[in-house]
C-alpha positions as CSV (number, residue, x, y, z in Angstrom):
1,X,-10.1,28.4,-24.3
2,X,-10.6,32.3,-23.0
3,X,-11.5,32.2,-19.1
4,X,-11.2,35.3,-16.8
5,X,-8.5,35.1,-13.9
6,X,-8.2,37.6,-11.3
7,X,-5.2,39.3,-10.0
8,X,-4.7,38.9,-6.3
9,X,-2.2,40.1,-3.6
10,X,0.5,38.1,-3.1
11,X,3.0,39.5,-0.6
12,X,4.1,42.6,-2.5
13,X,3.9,40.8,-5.6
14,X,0.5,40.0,-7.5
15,X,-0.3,36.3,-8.3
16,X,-3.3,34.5,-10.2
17,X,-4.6,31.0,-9.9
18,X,-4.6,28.9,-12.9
19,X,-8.1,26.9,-13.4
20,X,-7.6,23.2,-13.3
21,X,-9.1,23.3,-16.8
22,X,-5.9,24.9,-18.1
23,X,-3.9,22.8,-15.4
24,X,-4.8,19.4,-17.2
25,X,-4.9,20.6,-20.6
26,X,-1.4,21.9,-20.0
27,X,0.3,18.9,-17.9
28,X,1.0,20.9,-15.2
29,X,1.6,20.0,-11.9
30,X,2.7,21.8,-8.7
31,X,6.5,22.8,-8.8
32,X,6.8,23.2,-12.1
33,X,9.1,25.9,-13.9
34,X,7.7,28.0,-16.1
35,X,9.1,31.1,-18.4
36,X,7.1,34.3,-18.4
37,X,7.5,37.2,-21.1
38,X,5.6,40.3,-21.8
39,X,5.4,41.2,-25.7
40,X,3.6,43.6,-27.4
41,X,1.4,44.5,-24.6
42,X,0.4,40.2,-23.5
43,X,1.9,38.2,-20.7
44,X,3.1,35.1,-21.9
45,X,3.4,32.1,-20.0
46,X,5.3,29.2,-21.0
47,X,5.8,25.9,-19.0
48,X,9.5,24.3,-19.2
49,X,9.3,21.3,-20.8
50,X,13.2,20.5,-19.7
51,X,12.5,21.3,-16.1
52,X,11.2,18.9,-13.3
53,X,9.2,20.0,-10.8
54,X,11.8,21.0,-7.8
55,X,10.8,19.7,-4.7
56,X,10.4,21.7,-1.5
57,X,13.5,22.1,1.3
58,X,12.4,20.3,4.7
59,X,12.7,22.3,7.6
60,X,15.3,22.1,9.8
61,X,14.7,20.1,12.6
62,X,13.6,21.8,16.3
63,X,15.8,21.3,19.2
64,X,13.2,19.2,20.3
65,X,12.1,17.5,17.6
66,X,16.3,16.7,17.2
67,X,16.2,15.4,21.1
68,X,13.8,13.2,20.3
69,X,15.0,11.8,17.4
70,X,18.3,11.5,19.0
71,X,16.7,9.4,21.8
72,X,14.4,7.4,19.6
73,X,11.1,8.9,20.3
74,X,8.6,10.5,18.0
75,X,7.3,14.3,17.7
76,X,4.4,12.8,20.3
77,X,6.8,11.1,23.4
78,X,5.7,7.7,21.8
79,X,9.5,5.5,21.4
80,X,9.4,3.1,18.3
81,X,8.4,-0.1,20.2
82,X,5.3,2.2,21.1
83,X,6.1,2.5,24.8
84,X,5.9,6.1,26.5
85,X,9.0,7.3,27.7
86,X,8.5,9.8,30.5
């Protein structure tokens, strides 16, 4: 399989998007880890077969968002027994 990708900005680095083509053919899924070379010229991409896909860090908590959680309410003012608290 040959398809054309093209280079785009990414921040200060340049990234390209792998078509899902190459996606299912290779197992890949978002995550991933993968090991990438440049020999004779060719960039070589090789997915880690070892590694599992590392999942993403939560954000820390607001102030508010810790308040409310602290006092049993959602994000929306909303408590759990579904009663507004104001």
């Amino acid at each position: 399989m040959i398809l054309t990708v093209y280079f785009r900005r990414w921040g200060n680095s340049l990234g390209i998007r792998l078509p899902s083509a190459v996606v299912r053919e290779m197992h890949l899924m978002d995550g991933a880890a993968a090991e990438l070379s440049v020999q004779d010229g060719q960039i070589l991409i090789r997915p880690k077969q070892s590694a599992l896909p590392q999942r993403r860090q939560r954000r820390p908590m607001s102030f508010y968002e810790q308040r409310a959680k602290e006092r049993g309410l959602s994000s929306l003012g909303a408590t759990d027994a579904g009663i507004m608290e104001i």
